[in-house]
VMD Tcl script that draws the C-alpha trace (Angstrom):
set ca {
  {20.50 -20.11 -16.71}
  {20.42 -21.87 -13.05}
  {16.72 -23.34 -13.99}
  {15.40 -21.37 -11.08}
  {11.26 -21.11 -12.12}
  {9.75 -17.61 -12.63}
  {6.58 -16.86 -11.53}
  {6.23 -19.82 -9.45}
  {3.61 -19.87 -6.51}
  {4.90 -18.96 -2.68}
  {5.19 -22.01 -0.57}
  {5.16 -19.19 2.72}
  {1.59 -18.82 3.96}
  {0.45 -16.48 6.77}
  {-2.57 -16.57 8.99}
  {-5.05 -13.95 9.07}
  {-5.69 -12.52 12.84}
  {-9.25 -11.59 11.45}
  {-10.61 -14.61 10.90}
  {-8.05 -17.43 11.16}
  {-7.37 -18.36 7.39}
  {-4.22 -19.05 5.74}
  {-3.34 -16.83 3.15}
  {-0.27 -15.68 0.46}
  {1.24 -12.39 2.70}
  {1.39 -10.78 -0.65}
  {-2.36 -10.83 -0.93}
  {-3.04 -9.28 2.47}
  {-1.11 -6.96 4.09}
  {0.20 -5.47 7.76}
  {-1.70 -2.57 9.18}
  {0.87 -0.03 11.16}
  {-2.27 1.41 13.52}
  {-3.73 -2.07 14.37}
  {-0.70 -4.10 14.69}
  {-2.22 -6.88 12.79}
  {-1.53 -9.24 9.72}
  {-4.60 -9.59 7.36}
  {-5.92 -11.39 4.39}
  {-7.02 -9.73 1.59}
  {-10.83 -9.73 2.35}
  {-10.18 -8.51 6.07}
  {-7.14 -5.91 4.94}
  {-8.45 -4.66 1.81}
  {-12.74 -4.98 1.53}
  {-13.28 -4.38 -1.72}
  {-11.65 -4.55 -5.21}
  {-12.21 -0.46 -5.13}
  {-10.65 -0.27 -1.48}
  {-7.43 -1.78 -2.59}
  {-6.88 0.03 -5.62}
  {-7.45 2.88 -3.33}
  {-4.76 1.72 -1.26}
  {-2.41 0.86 -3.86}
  {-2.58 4.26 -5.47}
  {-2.29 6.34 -2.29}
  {0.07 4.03 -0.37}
  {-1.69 3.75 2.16}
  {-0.61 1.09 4.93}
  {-3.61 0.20 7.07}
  {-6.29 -1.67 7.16}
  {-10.04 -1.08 6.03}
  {-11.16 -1.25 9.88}
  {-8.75 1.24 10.71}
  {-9.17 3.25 7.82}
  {-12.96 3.47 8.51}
  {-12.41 4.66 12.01}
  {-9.44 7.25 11.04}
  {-10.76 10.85 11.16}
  {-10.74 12.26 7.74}
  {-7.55 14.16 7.04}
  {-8.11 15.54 3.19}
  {-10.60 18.38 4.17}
  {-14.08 16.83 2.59}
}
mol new
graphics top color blue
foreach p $ca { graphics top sphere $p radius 0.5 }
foreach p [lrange $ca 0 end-1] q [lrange $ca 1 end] { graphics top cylinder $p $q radius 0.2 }
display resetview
């Protein structure tokens, strides 16, 4: 074994173009419609809005999201 840690914090920090904080990229996430690189509060919303992400893969952010006409018939 090299000694390489596991699980070990990123020192690589992004800013969010939302509101200006730093933040782990691998909290937030990069909208495709918006062009821009988000925490999680500003990418995500809620707890329930990113597990809704997660499970339908979706790749944009909660502003877009809310403003995207609503393609699954309901």
């Amino acid at each position: 074994m090299l000694g390489v840690p596991l699980l070990q914090r990123s020192d690589v920090v992004a800013q969010c173009d939302a509101c200006g904080a730093m933040f782990d990229p691998g909290a937030g996430g990069y909208c495709q419609v918006c062009s821009r690189l988000l925490c999680e509060r500003h990418y995500h919303g809620s707890r329930w809005d990113k597990l809704w992400r997660v499970l339908t893969g979706r790749t944009i952010c909660r502003t877009c999201a809310r403003h995207a006409p609503a393609s699954h018939g309901g």
